[in-house]
C-alpha positions as CSV (number, residue, x, y, z in Angstrom):
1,X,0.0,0.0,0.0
2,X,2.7,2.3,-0.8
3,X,1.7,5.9,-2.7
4,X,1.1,5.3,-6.1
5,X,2.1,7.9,-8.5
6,X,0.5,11.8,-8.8
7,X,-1.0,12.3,-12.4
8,X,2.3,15.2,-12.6
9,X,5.0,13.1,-15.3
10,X,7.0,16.4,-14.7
11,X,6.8,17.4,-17.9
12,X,6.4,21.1,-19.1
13,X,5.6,21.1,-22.3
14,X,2.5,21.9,-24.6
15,X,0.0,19.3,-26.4
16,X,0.8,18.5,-30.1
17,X,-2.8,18.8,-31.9
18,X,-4.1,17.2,-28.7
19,X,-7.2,14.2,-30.3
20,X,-10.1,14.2,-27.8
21,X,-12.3,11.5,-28.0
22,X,-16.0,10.9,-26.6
23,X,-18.9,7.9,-25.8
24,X,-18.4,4.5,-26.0
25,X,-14.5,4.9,-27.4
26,X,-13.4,7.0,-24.5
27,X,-15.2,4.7,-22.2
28,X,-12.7,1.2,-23.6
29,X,-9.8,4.0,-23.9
30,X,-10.0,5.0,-20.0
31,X,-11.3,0.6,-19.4
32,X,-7.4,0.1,-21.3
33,X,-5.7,2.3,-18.9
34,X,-7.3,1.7,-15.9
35,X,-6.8,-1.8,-16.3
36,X,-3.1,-1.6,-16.5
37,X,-3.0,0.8,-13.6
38,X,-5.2,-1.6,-11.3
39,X,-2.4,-4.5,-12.6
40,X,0.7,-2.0,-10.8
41,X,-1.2,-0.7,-8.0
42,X,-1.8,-4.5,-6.8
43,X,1.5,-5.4,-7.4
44,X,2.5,-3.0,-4.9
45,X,0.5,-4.8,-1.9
46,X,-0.3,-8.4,-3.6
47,X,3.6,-9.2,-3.6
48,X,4.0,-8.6,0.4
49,X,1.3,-10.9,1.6
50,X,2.4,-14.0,-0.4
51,X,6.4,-12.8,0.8
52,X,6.6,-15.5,2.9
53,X,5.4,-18.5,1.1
54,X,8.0,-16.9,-1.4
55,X,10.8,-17.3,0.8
56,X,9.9,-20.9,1.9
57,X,9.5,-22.3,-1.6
58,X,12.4,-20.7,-2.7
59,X,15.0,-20.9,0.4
60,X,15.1,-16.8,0.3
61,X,16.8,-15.3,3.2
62,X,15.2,-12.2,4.4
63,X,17.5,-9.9,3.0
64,X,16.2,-11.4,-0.6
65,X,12.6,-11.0,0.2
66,X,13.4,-7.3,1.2
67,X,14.7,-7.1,-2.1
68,X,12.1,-8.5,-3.3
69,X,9.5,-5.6,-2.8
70,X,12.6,-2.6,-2.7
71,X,13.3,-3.5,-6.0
72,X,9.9,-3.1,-7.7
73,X,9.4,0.0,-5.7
74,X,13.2,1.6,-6.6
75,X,13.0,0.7,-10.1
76,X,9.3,1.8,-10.7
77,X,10.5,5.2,-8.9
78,X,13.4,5.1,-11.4
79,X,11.4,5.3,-14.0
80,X,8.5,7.4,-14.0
81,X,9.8,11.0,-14.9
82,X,11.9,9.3,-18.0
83,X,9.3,6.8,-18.6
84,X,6.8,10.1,-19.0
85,X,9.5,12.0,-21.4
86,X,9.7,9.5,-23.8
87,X,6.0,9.1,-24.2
88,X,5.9,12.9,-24.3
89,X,8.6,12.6,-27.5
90,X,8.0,9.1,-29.0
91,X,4.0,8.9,-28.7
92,X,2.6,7.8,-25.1
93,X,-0.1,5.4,-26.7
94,X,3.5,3.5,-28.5
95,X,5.0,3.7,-24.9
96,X,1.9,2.4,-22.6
97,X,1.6,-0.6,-25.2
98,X,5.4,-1.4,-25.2
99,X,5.4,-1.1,-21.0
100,X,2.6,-2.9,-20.6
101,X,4.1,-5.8,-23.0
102,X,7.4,-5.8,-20.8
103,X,5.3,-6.3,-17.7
104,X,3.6,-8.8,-18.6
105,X,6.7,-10.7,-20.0
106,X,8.7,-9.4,-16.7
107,X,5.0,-10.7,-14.9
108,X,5.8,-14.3,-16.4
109,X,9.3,-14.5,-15.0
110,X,8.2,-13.8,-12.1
111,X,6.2,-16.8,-12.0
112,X,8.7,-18.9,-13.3
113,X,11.7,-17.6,-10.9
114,X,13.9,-20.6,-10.0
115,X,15.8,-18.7,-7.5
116,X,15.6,-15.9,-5.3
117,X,18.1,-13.9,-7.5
118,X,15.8,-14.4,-10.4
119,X,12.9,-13.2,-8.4
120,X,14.7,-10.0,-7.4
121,X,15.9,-9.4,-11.2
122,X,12.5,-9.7,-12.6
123,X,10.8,-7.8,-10.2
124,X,12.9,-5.0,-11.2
125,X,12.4,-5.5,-14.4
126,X,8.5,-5.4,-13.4
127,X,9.2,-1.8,-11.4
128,X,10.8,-0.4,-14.8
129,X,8.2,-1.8,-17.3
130,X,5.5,-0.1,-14.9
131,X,7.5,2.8,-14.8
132,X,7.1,3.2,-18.5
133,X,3.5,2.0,-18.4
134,X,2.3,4.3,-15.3
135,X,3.1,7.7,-16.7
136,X,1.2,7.6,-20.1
137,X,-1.9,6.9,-17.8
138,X,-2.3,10.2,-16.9
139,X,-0.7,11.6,-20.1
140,X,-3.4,9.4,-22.4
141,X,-6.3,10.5,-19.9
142,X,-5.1,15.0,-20.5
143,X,-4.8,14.7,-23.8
144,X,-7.6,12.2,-25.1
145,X,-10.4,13.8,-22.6
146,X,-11.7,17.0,-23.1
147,X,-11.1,19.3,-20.0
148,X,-14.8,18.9,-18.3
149,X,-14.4,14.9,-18.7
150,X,-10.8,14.3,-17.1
151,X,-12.5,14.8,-13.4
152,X,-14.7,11.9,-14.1
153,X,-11.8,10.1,-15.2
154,X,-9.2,10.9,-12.8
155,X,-11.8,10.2,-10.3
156,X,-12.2,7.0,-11.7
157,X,-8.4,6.6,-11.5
158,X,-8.9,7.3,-7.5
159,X,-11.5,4.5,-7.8
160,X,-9.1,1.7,-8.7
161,X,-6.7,2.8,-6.4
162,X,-9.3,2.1,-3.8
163,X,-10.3,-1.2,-5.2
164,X,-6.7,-2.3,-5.6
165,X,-5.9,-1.7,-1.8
166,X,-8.6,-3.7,-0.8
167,X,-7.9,-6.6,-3.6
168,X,-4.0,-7.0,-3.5
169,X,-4.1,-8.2,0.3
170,X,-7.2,-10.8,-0.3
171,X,-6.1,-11.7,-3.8
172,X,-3.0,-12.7,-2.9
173,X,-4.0,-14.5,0.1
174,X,-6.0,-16.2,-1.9
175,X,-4.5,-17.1,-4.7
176,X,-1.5,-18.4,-2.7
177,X,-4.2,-20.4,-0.3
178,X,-6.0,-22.1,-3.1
179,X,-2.6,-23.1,-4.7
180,X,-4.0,-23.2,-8.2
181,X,-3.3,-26.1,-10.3
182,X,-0.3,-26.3,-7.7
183,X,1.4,-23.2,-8.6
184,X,0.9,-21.1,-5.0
185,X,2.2,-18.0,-4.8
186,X,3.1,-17.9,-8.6
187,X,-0.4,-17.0,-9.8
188,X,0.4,-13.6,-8.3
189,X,1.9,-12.9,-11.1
190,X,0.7,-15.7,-13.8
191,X,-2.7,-13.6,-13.3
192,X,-1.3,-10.1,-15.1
193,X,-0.5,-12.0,-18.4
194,X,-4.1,-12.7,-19.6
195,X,-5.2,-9.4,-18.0
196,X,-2.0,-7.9,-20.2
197,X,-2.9,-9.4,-23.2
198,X,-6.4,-8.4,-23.1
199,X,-5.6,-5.0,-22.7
200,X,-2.8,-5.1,-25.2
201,X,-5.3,-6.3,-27.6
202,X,-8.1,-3.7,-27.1
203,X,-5.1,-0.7,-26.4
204,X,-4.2,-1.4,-29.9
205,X,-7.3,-1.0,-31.6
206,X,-9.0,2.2,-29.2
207,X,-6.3,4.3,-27.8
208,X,-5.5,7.4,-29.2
209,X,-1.8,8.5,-30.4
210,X,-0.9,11.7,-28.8
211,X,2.8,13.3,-27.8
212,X,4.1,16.8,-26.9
213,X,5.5,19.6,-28.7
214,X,8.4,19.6,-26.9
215,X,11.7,18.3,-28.8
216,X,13.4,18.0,-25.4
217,X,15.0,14.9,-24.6
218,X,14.5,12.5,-21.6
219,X,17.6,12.4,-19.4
220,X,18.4,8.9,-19.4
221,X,21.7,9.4,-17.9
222,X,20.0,11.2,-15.0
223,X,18.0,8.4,-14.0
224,X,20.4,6.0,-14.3
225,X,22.6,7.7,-11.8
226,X,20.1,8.3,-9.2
227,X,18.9,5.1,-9.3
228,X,22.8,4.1,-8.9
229,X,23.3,6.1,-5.8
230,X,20.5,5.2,-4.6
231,X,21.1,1.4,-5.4
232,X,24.3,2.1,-3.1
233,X,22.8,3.3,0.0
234,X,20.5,0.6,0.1
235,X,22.5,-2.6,-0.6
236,X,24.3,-2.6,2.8
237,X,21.3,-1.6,4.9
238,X,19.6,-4.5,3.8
239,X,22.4,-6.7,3.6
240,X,23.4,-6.3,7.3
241,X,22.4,-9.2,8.5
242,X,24.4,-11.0,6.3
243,X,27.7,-8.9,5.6
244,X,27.6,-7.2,8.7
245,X,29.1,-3.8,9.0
246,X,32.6,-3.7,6.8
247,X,34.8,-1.8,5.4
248,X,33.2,-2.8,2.2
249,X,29.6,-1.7,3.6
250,X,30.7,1.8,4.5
251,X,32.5,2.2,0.9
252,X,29.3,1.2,-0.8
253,X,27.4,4.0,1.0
254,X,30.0,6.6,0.4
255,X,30.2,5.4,-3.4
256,X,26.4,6.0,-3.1
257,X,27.0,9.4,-2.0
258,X,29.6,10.6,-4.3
259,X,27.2,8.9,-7.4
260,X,24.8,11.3,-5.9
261,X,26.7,14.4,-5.9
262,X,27.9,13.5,-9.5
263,X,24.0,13.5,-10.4
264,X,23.3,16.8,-9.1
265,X,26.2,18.4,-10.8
266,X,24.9,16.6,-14.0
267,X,21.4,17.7,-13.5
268,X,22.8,21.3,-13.1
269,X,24.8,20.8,-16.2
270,X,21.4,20.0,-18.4
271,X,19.6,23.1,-16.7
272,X,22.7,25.3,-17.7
273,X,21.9,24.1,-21.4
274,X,18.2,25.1,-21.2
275,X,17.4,21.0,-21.0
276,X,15.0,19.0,-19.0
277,X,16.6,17.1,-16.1
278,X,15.3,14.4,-13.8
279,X,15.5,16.8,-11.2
280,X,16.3,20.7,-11.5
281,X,18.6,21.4,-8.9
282,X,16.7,25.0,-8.4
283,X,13.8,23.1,-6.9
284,X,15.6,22.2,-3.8
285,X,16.2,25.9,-2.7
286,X,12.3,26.1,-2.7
287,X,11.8,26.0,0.7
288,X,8.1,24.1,0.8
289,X,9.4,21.6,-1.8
290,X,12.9,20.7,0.0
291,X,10.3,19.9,2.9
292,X,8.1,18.5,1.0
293,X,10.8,16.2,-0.4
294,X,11.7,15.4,3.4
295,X,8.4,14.0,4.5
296,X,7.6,12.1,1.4
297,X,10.6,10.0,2.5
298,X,9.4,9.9,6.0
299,X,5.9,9.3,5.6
300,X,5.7,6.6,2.4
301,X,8.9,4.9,4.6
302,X,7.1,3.8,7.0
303,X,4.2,2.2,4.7
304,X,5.7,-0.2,2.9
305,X,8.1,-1.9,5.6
306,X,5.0,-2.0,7.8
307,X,3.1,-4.6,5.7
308,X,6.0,-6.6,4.7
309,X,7.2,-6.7,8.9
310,X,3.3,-7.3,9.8
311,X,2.8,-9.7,7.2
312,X,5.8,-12.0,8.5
313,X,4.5,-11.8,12.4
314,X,1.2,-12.6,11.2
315,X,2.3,-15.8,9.1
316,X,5.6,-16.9,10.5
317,X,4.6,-16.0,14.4
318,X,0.9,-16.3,14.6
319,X,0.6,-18.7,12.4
320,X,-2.0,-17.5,10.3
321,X,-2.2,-18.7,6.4
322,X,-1.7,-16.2,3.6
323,X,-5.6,-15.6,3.3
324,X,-6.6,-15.1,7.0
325,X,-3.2,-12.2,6.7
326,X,-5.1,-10.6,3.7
327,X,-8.3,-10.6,6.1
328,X,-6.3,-9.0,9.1
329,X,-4.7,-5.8,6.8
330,X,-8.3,-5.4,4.9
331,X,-9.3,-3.2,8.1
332,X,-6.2,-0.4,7.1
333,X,-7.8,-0.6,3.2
334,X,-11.1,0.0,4.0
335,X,-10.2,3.0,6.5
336,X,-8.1,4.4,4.2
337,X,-11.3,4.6,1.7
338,X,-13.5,5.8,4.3
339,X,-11.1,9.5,4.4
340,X,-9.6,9.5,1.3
341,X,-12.9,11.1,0.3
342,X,-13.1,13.4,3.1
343,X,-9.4,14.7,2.7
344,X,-9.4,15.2,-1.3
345,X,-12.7,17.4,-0.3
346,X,-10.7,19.6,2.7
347,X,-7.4,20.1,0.9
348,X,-7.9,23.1,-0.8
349,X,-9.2,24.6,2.8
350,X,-7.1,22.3,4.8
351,X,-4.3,20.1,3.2
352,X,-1.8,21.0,5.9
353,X,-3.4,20.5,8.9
354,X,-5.2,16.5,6.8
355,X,-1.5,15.9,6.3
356,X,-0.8,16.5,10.3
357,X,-3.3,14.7,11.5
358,X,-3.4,11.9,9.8
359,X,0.4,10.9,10.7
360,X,-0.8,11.9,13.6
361,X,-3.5,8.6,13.4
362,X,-0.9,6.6,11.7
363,X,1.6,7.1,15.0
364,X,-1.1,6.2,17.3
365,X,-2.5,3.2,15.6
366,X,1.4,1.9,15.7
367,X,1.5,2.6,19.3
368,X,-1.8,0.8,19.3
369,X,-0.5,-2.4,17.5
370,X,2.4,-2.3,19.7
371,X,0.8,-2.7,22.1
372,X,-1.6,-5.4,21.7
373,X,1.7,-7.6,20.4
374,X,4.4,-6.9,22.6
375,X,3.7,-9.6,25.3
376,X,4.2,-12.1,23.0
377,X,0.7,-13.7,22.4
378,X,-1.5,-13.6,19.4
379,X,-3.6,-10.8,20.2
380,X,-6.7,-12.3,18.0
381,X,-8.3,-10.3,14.4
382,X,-10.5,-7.8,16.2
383,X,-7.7,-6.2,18.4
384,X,-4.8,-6.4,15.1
385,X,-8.2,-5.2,13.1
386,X,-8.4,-2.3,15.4
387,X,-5.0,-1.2,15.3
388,X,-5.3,-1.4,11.2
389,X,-8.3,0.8,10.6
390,X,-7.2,3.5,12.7
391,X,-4.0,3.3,10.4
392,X,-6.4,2.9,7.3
393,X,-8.2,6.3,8.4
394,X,-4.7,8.4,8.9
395,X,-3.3,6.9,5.1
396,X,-6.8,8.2,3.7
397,X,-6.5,11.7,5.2
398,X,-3.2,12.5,4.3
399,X,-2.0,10.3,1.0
400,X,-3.8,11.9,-1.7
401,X,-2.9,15.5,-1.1
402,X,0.6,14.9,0.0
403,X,1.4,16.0,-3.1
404,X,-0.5,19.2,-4.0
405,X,-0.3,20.7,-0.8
406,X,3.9,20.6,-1.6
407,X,3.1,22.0,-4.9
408,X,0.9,24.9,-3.3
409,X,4.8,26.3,-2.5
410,X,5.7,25.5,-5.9
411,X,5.6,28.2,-8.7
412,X,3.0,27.2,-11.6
413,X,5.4,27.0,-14.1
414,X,7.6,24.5,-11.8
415,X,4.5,22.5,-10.4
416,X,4.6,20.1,-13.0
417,X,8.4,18.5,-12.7
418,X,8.2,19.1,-8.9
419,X,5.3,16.6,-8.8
420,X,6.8,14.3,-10.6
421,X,10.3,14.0,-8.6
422,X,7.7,14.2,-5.7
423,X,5.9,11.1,-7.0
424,X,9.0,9.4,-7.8
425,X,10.3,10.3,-4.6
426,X,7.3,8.6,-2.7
427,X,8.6,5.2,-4.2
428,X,12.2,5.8,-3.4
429,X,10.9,6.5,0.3
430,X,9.0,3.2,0.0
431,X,12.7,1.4,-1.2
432,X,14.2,3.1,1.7
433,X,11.8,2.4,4.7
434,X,11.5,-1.4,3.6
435,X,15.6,-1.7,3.5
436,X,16.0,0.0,7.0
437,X,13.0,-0.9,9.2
438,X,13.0,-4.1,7.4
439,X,16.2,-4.6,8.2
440,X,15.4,-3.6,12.0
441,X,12.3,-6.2,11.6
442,X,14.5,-9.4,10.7
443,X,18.1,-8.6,12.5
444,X,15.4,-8.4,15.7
445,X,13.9,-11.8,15.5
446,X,17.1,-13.5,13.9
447,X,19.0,-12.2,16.9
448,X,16.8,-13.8,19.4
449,X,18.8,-16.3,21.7
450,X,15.7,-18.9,22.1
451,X,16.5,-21.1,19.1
452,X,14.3,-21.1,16.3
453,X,11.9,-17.8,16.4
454,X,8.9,-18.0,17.9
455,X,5.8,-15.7,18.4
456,X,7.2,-13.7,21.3
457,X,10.4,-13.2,19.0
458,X,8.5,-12.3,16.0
459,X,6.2,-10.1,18.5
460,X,8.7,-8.2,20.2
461,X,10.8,-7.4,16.7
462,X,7.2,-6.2,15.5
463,X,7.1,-3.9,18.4
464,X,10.6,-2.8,18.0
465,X,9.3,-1.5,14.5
466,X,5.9,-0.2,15.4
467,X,7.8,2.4,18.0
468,X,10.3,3.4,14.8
469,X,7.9,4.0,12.8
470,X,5.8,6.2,15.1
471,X,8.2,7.8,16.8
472,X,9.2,8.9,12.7
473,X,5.4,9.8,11.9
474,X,5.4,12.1,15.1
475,X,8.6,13.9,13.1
476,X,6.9,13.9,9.8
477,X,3.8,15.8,11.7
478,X,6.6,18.1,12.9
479,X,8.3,18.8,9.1
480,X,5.0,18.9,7.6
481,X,3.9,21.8,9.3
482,X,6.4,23.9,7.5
483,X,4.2,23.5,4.5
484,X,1.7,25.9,3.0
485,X,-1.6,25.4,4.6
486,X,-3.8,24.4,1.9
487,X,-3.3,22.3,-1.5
488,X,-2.4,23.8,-4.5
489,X,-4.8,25.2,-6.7
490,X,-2.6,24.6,-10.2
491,X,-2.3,20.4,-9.2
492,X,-4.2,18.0,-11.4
């Protein structure tokens, strides 16, 4: 349930002879797109309840099955600004067809992943596919809709987001219970290539062409490097339970920090030329957007390394099967529906003070969790159901505005590529909160001096993480009230 991309690409260019379409074809058009976004969105929950039958069939160690979500979620980041750049320049219809081909090929891989290592590879594959895929979404819906019909479909967008948060958990709970024609967890990802197909078919035939009149070209060397540095900071975090802390650990993170630097002085190089970077350095010395930037790591880094943690304890300590999980997070899903509404309303009055309070809901249902696990006993559905929907309701009130009450600091003519580093930077965060609290997560219950872990282990490593992760949503309420107080009136 990490963030899933804003509808901002970062681009900043004008339509070329923009094609609107109307009635039945614009209804299969947005039905094409929708489809593929519903596809990534579950792919971003589905994976972590069915993490632990991964690991058993496959002998992963838990480093590999925190690889196993970072990856997606890194790469996908990685991707989107570029990914949205070339369909800008080559034609987004020609790039949403040839994403959605690679993830349904990278989708079959998946499935048929020998090894861990394979897993991990294909899943990033999967992360950079989408991130080709994602961005023409939003680029197909503002240039084939005419401007009174893209509310309708951008709400309809918000839609699927809901109805993927609710299905990833129970779908792959159940499709790893059932064990279809004996395949388990590997219909996770078997079940993308009919949907792909289908929609490759009918994307063919009713989607419009469209591109932008901008000749600029997508910084591809940009990307790379941040996803580099990135790469770097990450690989010893997660690897410390293995590798320990060596000489070799702390090179790789100051390698990560000098690829870094070398991507900002390239990005500054491109905006010297009058190019498009990845990121324009100038952003940063905007004051809400440098904060913005700061708790969009904080808050979406605490989301995705709470469902993979939770979903361990609740399969590997209590016991519970893939399904009965999905059961135990739908509470957080259907909270986070139940404001979503409620804080999209409020944010042009209110954004700030949605965005405070709901990591202020998301800290206290932690400290809630905590402590209905941390006496080692299985604290039953209603109580862990409890905990969840309190969570649900603070992820509803302050996700979807996250971003435009940033860009309220944001000059018009800089709103669109702020929101899309902001976007990518919500995945990044994801990457980042899985490889460190993760990492807190496993080194806790690993480290336990009782033999083989057991549910007071699994509990107490839980709890370790739940006071983290609130303890860092009571600082993201802190940074966040830096920002303007209402949403932007120039966001999509």
């Amino acid at each position: 349930m990490t963030g899933s991309p804003s509808p901002r690409t970062g681009t900043r260019t004008t339509e070329a002879s923009p094609t609107h379409i109307a009635g039945s074809g614009a209804t299969m058009a947005l039905s094409v797109v929708l489809f593929a976004s519903f596809m990534d969105l579950l792919d971003a929950t589905i994976v972590t309840v069915a993490a632990p039958a991964m690991a058993r069939d496959l002998g992963a160690g838990d480093a590999q099955i925190q690889w196993t979500i970072a990856a997606y979620t890194l790469t996908l980041g990685a991707g989107l600004i570029t990914g949205g750049r070339l369909g800008d320049q080559y034609g987004r219809k020609r790039l949403f067809l040839i994403g959605l081909a690679g993830f349904m090929v990278t989708s079959a891989l998946c499935a048929l992943a020998a090894d861990p290592g394979m897993l991990i590879g294909m899943r990033a594959g999967q992360g950079l596919t989408a991130g080709i895929m994602v961005p023409q979404v939003f680029g197909i819906i503002r240039a084939s809709f005419a401007p009174g019909e893209r509310a309708k479909a951008f709400g309809a967008y918000g839609a699927v987001q809901g109805l993927a948060s609710v299905a990833g958990p129970l779908l792959g709970g159940l499709l790893v219970d059932i064990d279809l024609f004996g395949l388990g967890w590997r219909t996770i990802f078997w079940v993308n290539v009919p949907v792909s197909i289908l929609a490759l078919v009918l994307g063919a035939k009713v989607l419009p062409e469209s591109r932008s009149a901008s000749t600029a070209r997508p910084d591809l060397p940009g990307a790379l490097l941040a996803a580099t540095g990135i790469l770097l900071l990450l690989l010893p975090i997660i690897q410390t339970g293995t590798w320990g802390w060596t000489w070799a650990s702390y090179a790789l993170l100051a390698a990560g920090i000098i690829v870094l630097a070398i991507f900002l002085a390239h990005e500054r190089r491109l905006t010297g030329r009058g190019d498009e970077p990845v990121l324009d350095p100038a952003l940063l010395r905007i004051r809400a957007f440098a904060v913005g930037l700061s708790a969009s790591v904080l808050f979406f880094g605490g989301i995705g390394s709470y469902f993979l943690t939770l979903s361990v304890y609740l399969q590997n300590g209590t016991g519970r099967s893939a399904w009965e999980t999905g059961l135990v997070i739908l509470p957080y899903a259907l909270g986070s529906i139940v404001t979503s509404g409620l804080g999209v309303a409020l944010a042009a009055k209110a954004g700030r003070t949605l965005l405070v309070a709901g990591s202020l809901t998301i800290a206290a249902s932690h400290l809630i969790l905590w402590s209905v696990v941390k006496d080692g006993t299985d604290p039953g559905y209603w109580l862990l159901a409890l905990a969840l929907s309190v969570g649900g309701l603070g992820l509803g009130l302050a996700a979807p505005v996250l971003v435009n009450v940033v860009l309220a600091g944001v000059p018009g003519r800089d709103a669109g590529a702020a929101g899309g580093v902001l976007s990518t930077v919500n995945q990044i965060g994801g990457a980042v909160g899985i490889a460190a609290l993760g990492t807190i997560f496993f080194t806790s219950v690993t480290g336990s001096a009782t033999g083989a872990p057991a549910l007071p282990d699994y509990g107490h490593a839980l709890g370790i993480v739940l006071i983290v992760s609130a303890a860092l949503y009571l600082i993201t309420a802190l940074v966040l009230l830096a920002l303007p107080k209402a949403a932007a009136e120039h966001a999509e």
